[in-house]
C-alpha positions as CSV (number, residue, x, y, z in Angstrom):
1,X,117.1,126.1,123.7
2,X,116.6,126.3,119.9
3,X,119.8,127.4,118.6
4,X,118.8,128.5,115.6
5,X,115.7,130.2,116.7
6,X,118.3,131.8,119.2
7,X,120.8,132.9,116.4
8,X,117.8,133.6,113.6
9,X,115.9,136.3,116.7
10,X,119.4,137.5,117.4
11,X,120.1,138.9,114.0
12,X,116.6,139.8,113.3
13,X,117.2,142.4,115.8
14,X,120.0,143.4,115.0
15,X,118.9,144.0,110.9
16,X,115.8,145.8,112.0
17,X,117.4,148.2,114.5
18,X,120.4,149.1,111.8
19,X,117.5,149.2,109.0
20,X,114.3,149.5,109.7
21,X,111.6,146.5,110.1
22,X,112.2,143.5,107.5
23,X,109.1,143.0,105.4
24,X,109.4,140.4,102.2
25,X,113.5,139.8,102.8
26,X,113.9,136.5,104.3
27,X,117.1,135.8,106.4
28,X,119.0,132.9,104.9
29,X,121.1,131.6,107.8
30,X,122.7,128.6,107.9
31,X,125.4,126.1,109.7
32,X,129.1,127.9,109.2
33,X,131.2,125.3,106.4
34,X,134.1,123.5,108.1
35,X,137.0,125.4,105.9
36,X,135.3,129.0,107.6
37,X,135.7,129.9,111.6
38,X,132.6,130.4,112.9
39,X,129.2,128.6,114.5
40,X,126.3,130.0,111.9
41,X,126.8,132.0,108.8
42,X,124.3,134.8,107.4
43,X,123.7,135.3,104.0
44,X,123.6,139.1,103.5
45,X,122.6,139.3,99.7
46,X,118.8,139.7,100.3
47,X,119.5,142.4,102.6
48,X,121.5,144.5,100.1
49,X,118.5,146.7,98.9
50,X,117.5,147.2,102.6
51,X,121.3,148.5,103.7
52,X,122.5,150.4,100.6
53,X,125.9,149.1,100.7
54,X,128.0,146.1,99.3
55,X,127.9,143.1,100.9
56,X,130.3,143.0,102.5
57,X,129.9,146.7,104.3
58,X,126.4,145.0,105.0
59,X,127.8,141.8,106.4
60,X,130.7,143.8,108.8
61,X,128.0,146.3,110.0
62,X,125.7,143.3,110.8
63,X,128.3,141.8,113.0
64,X,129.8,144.8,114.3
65,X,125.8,145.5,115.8
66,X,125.3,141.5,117.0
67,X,128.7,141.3,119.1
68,X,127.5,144.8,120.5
69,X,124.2,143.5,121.1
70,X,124.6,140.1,121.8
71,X,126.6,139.0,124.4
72,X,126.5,135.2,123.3
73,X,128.2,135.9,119.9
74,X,131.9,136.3,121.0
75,X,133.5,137.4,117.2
76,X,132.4,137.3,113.4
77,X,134.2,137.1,109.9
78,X,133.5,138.0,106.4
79,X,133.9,136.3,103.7
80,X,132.4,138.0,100.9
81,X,128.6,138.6,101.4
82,X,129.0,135.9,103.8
83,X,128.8,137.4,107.6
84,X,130.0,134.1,109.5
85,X,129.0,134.2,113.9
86,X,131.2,132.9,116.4
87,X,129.3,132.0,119.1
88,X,131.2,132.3,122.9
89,X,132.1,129.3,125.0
90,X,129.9,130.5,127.9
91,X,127.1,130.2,125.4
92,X,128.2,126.6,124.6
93,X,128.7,125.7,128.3
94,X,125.2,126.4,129.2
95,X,124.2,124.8,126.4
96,X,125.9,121.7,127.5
97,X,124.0,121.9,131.3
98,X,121.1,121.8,129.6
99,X,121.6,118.8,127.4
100,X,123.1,116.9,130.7
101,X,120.3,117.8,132.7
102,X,117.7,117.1,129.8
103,X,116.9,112.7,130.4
104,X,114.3,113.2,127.9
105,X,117.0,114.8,125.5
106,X,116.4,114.3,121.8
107,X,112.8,113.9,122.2
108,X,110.2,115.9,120.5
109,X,106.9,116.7,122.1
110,X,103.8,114.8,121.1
111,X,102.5,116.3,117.6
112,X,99.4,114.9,117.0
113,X,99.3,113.5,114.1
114,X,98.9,109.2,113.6
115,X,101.4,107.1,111.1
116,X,100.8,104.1,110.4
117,X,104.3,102.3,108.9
118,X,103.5,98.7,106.8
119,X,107.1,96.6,107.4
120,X,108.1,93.0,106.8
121,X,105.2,91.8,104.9
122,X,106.7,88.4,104.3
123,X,104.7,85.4,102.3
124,X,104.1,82.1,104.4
125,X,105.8,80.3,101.7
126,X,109.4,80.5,102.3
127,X,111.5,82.1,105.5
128,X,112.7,85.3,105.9
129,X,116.1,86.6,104.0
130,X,118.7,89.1,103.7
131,X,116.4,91.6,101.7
132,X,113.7,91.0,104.7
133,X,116.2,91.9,107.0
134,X,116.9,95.3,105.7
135,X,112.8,96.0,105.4
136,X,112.4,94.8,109.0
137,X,115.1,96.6,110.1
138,X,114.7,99.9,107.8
139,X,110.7,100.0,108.4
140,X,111.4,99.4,112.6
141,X,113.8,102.1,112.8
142,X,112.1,104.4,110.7
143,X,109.1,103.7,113.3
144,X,111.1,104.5,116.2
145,X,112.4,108.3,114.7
146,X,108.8,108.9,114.1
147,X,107.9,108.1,117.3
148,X,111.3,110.4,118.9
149,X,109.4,113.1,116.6
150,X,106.6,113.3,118.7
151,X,104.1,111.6,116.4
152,X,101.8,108.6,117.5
153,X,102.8,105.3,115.3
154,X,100.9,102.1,114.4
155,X,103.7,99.2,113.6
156,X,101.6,97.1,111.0
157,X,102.6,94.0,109.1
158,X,100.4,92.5,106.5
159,X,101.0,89.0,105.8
160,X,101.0,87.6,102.4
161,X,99.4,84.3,103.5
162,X,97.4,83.0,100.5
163,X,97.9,83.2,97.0
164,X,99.2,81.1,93.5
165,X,102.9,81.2,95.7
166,X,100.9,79.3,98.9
167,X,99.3,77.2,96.9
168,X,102.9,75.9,95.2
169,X,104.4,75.1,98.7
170,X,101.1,73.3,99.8
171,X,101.4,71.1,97.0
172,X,104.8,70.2,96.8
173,X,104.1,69.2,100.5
174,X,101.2,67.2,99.4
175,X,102.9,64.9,96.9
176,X,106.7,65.1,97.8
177,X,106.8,66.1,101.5
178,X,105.8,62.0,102.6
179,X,104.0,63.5,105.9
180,X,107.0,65.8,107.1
181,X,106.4,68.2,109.9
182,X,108.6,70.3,112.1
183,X,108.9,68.0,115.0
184,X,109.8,65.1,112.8
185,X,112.5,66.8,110.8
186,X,113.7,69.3,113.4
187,X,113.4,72.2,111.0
188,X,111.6,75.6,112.0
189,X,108.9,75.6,109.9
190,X,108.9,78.4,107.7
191,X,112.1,76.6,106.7
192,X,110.3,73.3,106.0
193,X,107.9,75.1,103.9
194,X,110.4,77.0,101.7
195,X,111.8,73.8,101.2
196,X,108.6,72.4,99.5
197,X,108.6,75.9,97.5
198,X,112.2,75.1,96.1
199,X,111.0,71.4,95.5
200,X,108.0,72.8,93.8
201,X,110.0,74.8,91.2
202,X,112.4,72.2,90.8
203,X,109.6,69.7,89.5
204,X,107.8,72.7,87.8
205,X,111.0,73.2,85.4
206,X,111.3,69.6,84.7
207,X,108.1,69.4,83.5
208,X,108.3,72.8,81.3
209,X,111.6,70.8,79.6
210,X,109.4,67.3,79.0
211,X,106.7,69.8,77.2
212,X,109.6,71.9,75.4
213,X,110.7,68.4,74.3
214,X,107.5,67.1,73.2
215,X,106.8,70.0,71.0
216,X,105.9,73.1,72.8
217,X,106.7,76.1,73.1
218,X,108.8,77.8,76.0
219,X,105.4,79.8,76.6
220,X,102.9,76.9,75.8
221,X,105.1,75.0,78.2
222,X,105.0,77.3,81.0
223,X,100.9,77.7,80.9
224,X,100.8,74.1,80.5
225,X,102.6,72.2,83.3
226,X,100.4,70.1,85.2
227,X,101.7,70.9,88.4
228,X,101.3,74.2,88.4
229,X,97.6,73.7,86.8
230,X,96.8,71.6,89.9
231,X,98.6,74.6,91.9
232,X,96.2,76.7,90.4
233,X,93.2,74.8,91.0
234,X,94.1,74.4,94.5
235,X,94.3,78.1,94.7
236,X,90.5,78.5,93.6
237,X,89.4,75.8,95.7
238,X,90.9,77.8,98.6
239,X,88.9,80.7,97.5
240,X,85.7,78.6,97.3
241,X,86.2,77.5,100.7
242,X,87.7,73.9,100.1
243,X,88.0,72.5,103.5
244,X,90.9,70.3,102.8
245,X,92.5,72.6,100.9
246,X,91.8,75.4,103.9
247,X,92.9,72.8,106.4
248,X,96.7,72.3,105.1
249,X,96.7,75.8,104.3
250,X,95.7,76.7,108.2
251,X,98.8,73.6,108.9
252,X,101.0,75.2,107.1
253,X,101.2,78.5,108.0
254,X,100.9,77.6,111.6
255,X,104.5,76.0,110.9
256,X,105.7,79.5,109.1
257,X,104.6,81.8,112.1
258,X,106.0,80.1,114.3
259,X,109.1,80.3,112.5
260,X,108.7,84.2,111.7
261,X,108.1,84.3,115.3
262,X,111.6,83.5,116.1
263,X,113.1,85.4,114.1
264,X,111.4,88.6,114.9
265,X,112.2,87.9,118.4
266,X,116.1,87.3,117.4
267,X,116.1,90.7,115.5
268,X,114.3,93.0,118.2
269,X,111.4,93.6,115.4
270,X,107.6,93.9,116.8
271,X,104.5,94.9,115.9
272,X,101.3,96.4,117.0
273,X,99.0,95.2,114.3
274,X,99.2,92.4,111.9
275,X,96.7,92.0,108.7
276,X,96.5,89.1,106.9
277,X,95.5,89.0,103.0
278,X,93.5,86.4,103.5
279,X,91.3,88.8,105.8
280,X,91.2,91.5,103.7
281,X,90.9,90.7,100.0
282,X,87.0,90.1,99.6
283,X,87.5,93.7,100.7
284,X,89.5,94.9,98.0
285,X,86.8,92.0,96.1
286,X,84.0,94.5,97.1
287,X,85.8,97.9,96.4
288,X,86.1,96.1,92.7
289,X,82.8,95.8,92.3
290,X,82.2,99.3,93.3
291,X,84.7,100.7,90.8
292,X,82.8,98.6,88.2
293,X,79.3,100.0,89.1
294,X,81.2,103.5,89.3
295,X,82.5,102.8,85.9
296,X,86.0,103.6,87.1
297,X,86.7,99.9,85.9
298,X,85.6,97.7,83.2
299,X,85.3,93.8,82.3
300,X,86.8,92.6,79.6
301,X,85.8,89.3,77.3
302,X,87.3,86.7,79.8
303,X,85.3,88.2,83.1
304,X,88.7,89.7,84.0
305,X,88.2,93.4,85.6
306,X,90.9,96.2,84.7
307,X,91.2,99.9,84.8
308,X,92.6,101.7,81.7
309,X,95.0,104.3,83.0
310,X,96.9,105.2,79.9
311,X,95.2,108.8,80.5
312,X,97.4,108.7,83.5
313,X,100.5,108.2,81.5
314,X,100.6,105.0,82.8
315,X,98.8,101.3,81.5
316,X,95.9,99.3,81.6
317,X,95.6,97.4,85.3
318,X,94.7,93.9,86.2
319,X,92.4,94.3,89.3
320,X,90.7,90.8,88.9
321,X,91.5,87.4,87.1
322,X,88.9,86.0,84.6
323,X,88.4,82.8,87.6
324,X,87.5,85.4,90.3
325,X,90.9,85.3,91.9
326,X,92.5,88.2,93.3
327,X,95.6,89.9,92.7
328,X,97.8,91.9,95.2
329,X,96.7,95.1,94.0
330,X,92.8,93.8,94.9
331,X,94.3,93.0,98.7
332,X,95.9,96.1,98.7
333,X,93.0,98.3,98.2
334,X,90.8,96.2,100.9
335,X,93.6,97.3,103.0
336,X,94.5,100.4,102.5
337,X,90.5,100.8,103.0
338,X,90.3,99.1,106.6
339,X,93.7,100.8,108.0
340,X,91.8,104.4,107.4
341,X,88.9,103.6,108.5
342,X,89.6,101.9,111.3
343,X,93.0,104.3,112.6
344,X,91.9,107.8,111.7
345,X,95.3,107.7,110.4
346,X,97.1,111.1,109.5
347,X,99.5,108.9,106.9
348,X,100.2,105.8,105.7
349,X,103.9,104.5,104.8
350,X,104.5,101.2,102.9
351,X,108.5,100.2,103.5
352,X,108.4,98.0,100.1
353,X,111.1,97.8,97.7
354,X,111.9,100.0,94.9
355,X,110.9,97.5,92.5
356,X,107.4,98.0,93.5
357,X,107.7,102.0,92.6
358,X,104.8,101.5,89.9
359,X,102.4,99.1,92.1
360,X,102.4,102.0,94.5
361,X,101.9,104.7,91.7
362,X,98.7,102.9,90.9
363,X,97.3,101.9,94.1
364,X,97.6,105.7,94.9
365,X,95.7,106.8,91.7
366,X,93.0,103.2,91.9
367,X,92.3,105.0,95.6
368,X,92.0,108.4,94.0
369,X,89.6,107.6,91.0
370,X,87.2,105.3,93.5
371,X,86.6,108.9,95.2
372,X,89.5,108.2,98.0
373,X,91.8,111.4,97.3
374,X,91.9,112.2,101.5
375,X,93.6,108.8,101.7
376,X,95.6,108.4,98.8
377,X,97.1,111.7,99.4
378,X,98.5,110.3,102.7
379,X,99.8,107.2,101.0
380,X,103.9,107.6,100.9
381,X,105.9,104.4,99.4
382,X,109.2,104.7,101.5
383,X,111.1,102.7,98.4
384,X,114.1,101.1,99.1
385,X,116.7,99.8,97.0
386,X,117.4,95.9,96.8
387,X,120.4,94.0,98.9
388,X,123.2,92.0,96.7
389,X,126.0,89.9,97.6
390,X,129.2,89.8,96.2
391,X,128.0,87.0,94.2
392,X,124.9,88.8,93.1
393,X,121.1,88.7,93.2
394,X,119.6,86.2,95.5
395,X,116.2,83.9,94.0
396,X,113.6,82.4,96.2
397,X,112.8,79.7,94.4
398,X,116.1,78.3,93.3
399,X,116.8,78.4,97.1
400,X,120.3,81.0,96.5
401,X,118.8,83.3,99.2
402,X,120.9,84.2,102.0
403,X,118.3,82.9,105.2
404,X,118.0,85.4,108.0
405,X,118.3,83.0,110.7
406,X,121.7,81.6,109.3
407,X,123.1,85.0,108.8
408,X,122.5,85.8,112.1
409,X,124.1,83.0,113.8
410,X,127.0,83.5,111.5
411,X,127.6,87.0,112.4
412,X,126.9,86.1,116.3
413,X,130.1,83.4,115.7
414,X,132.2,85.7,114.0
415,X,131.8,88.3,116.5
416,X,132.6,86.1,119.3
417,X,135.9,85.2,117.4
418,X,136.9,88.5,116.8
419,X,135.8,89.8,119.9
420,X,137.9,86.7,121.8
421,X,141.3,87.1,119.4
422,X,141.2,91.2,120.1
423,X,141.0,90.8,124.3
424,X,137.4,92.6,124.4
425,X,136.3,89.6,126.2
426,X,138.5,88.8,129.2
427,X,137.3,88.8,132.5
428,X,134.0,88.3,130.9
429,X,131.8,85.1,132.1
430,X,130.7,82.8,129.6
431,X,127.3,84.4,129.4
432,X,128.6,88.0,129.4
433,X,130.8,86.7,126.5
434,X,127.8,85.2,124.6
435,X,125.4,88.1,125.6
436,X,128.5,90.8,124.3
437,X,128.6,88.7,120.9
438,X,125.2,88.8,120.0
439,X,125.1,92.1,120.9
440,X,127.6,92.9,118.7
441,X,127.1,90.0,116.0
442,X,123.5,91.8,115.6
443,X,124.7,95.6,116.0
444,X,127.0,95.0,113.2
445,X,124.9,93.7,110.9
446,X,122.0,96.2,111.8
447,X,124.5,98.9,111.2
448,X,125.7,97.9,108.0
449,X,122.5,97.8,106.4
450,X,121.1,101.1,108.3
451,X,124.1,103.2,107.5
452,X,123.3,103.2,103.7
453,X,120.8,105.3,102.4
454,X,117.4,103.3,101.8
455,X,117.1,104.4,98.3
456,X,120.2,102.8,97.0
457,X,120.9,99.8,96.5
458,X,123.4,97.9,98.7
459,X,126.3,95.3,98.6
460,X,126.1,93.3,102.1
461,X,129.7,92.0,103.1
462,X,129.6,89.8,106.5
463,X,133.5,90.4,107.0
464,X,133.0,94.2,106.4
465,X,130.2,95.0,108.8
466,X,132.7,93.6,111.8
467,X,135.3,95.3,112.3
468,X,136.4,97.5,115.6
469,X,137.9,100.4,113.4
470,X,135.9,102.4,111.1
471,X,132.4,103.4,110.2
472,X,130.5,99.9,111.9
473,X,128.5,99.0,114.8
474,X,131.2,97.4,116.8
475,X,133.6,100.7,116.7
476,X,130.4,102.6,117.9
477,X,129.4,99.7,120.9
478,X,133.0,99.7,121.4
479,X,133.3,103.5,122.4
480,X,130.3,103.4,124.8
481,X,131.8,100.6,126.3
482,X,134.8,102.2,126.8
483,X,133.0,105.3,128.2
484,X,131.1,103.0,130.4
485,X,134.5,101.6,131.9
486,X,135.7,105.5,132.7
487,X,133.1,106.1,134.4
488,X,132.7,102.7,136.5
489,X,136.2,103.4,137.3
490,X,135.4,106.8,138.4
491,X,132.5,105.8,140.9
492,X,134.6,103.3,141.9
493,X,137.4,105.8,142.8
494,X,135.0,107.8,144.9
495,X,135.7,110.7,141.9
496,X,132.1,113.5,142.4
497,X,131.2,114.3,139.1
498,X,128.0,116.0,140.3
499,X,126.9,119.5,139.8
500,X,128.1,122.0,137.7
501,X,131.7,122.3,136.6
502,X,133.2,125.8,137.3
503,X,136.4,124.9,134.6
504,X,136.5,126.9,131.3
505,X,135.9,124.5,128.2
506,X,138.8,123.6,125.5
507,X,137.8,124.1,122.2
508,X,138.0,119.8,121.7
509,X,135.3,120.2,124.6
510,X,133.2,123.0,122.3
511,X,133.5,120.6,119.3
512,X,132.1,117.9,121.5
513,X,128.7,119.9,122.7
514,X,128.2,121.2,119.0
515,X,128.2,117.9,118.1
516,X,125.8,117.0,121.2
517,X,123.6,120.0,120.6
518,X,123.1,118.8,116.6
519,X,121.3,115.6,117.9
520,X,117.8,116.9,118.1
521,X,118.1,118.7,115.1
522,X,119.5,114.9,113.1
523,X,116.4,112.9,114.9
524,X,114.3,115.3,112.9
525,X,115.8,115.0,109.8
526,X,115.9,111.4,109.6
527,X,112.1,111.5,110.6
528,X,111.5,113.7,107.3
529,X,113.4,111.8,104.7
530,X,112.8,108.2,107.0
531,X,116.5,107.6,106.5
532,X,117.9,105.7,109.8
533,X,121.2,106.3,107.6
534,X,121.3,110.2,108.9
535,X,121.1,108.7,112.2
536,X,124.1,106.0,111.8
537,X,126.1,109.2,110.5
538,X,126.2,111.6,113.1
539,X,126.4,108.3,115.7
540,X,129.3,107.6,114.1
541,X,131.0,111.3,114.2
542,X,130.1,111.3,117.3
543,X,131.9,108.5,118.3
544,X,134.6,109.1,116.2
545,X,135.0,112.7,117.7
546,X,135.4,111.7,121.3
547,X,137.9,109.0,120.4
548,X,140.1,111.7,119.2
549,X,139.2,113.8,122.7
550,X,139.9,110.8,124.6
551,X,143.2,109.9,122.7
552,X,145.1,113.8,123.3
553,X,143.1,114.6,126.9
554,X,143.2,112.5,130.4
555,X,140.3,112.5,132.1
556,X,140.7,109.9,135.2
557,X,144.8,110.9,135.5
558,X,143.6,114.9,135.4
559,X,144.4,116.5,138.7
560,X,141.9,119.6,138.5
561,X,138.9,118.1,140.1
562,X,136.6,120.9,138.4
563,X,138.3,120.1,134.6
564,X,138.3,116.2,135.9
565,X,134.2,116.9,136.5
566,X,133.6,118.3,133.2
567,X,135.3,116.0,131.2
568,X,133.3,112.8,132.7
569,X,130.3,114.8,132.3
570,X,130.9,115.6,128.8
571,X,131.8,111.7,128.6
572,X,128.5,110.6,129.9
573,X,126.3,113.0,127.6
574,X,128.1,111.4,124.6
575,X,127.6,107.9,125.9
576,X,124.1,108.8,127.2
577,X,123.5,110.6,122.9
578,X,125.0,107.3,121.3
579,X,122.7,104.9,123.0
580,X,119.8,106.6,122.4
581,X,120.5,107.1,118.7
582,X,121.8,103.4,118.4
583,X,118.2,102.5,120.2
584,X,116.8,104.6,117.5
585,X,118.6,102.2,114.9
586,X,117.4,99.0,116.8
587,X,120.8,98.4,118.1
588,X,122.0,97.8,122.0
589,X,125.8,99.0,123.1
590,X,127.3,97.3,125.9
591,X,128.3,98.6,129.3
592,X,131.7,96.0,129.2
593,X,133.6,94.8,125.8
């Protein structure tokens, strides 16, 4: 049953018979605030003109009508104009059979409607790092509420594997890297190539300090570093095809994927199409040369293309460089071309960070001004803000990132630590001890970065995110394991928990259900603002609510068998509600801890 719906009919019928049939007045009802008694409050001011009387005569003869009318609404209060429903506790234990009985609970039916959600988008230049980690972890989750929303979604990743940034890595390889591979150094190779990125820079500045010595300017010096003027003649012998130059390339990022591979795998992230820029940018090439013959672009002096979009309120746009090479915004119209045309898609999300707002602002408008207005108008930027460590920004190329694959193992460790000094792991084997860690290692750190809204920005602390007490992952994966025991120890007591109870619920009890019956209604909303954080809130109440039931009210030790049935049942719906909306977050709970 839809609650609301319920409630929203309820009063409907109860406003018309008392005042005739409601034409242009809405009814405003809404959930009951905390400080108030009551389930659902309704707003009686738009209904003055209809009624004749103050609000609060309006709001006392509404309720008087409903609990006269409506059996399921046991009482009602006014405060003001504010006529606040108390709904009964039969109403609430039906309620509750339903959601026990539901397996598909949570889960909307199928909508129609095709999303496509771009995620990771890494560059085969270096490995993947803390800010990857909350875009992998933000755009996967956000993939998976869509999906509980009933809507069809593509997972897509679109990797940034050529490019002035390749090009540095390759060469630093070439001339410092002495023949290195994976297998002879024993690194994963998207580590081994980031390392030739780091050297890269490190020679690049060098030589911007010889020029700056010699004479030059901090600009003149920049442009005129010779290693990065053979990295950018590497780059446009790529484009023309080089075959050596193609050959390391292909080397190369063979090493990264492989290394991406692993640590997608490690953090539960898939896909269900990848793109490569290196695919699609003649696309967005050709799309140029159609806004050029539209006359939505022009050429300047240098063979550069641009669009002027300073009648936009915004600038002039590089879409082209004066050599013929591409830019992202060239890839990213080739791109956004092929995923309509080849999806039918409904809507496409980017999960990019929020210092791409503008690049998005104009890839919209570029697609809008070529005569794409049906796609463009389907293009959403979920914008995110950046991770930062108690130490500050991270930097690729000065190699201060924090590396996904060591954070990982870190957290993994410490969890096993904490896990072994607090007792949560005897009786364990050794790999139910290492399987509970990296279950917990992983849900802590997914957590942590879930939990925050994606539009702020966020300050990541390890020793924070693992801890059994307070808004984390572990406290959450602690209390389904705890449930979990209850109810092994029940089934191994021979204790029947099956069918309905006949006992009368407690109002701890009522709580509970409310907060089981709001789980629908949260999936939804974190599918409409893509926030996984709306998710990790009401997991947590939840959690946090039944430790308090748990703490004041005996369920094994109770010696009513009907009360004793109802409170394992109730246990099992919350167990059964927090591991689906952990799944939702990417995050496993354990059975034993």
């Amino acid at each position: 049953m839809e609650i609301e719906k319920f409630i929203t009919d309820a009063v409907r019928r109860s406003v018309e018979a008392l005042y005739g049939p409601l034409a242009g007045e809405q009814l405003q009802l809404q959930k009951t605030r905390r400080e108030f008694a009551g389930d659902y409050t309704l707003v009686t001011f738009p209904l003055l003109k209809k009624s004749r009387k103050s609000p609060e005569a309006t709001a006392t003869e509404i309720g008087e009508r409903l609990v006269a009318d409506c059996p399921e609404i046991a009482a009602f209060n006014v405060v003001k104009g504010f006529l606040n429903l108390e709904l009964a506790p039969a109403f609430w234990s039906d309620r509750f059979a339903e959601i026990a009985a539901d397996a598909d609970y949570g889960t909307a039916a199928p909508t129609g409607r095709t999303i496509m959600i771009e995620y990771s988008s890494p560059n085969t230049n270096k490995p993947l790092h803390l800010g990857h980690i909350r875009n992998n972890l933000l755009g996967w989750s956000v993939a998976e509420i869509l999906k509980a929303n009933g809507h069809t979604v593509i997972k897509a990743n679109l990797v940034n594997d050529r490019g002035i940034h390749i090009c540095k890595s390759m060469l630093a390889w070439q001339r410092f890297g002495g023949g290195e591979t994976p297998s002879s150094s024993g690194m994963k190779g998207d580590h081994l190539v980031g390392k030739y990125y780091v050297e890269f820079d490190k020679h690049y500045k060098a030589e911007v300090r010889e020029l700056m010595a010699a004479g030059r300017s901090e600009e003149e010096a920049k442009k005129e570093a010779p290693i990065l003027r053979e990295a950018q003649a590497m780059l446009r012998r790529w484009e023309t095809g080089d075959e050596e130059v193609r050959a390391l390339w292909t080397k190369m990022n063979g090493w990264v994927y492989d290394g991406f591979d692993v640590t997608y795998k490690t953090l539960g992230i898939d896909f269900d199409k990848v793109y490569y820029e290196s695919q699609t940018y003649l696309l967005g090439k050709s799309l140029v040369e159609e806004g050029l013959a539209k006359g939505v672009f022009y050429r300047r002096d240098d063979h550069s293309v641009w669009i002027d979009l300073t009648g936009d309120g915004l600038d002039e746009k590089l879409l082209l460089r004066g050599d013929g090479t591409s830019v992202y915004m060239t890839q990213d119209l080739g791109t956004a071309f092929r995923r309509f045309e080849d999806n039918r898609l409904d809507d496409m999300i980017y999960v990019v960070g929020n210092e791409q707002n503008y690049h998005f602002q104009v890839l919209k408008l570029v697609l809008k001004k070529l005569g794409y207005a049906d796609w463009s108008d389907h293009i959403t930027h979920l914008s995110y803000g950046m991770v930062e460590l108690p130490e500050g920004k991270m930097k690729s190329r000065e190699g201060t990132v924090v590396d996904a694959d060591d954070l990982v193992g870190d957290m993994v460790r410490t969890a096993r630590e904490m896990s072994a000094e607090l007792g949560k792991l005897e009786g364990c084997t050794e790999a139910e001890a290492e399987a509970v860690s990296t279950m917990v290692g992983l849900g802590a750190l997914k957590y942590f970065i879930l939990k925050v809204d994606p539009r702020k920005t966020m300050l990541f602390d390890p020793r924070e995110s693992i801890d059994f007490n307070g808004n984390t992952g572990p406290f959450i994966q602690y209390t389904h394991a705890r449930i979990c025991s209850v109810l092994r120890k029940a089934a191994e007591g021979g204790i029947d928990c099956t069918g309905r109870s006949t006992a009368a619920m407690i109002p701890e009890e009522i709580a509970l259900v409310k907060l089981l019956a709001d789980y629908p209604a949260t999936v939804a909303a974190a599918g409409e603002n893509f926030a996984p954080s709306i998710i990790g809130a009401y997991v947590y109440e939840l959690a946090k609510s039944f430790n308090g039931y748990y703490h004041d009210h005996s369920i094994l030790r109770e010696t009513d068998a009907e009360v004793r049935k109802l409170r394992l049942q109730l246990a099992r719906s919350v167990a059964s509600v927090i591991r689906k909306g952990m799944k939702l977050l990417g995050i496993d709970v354990p059975e034993r801890m």
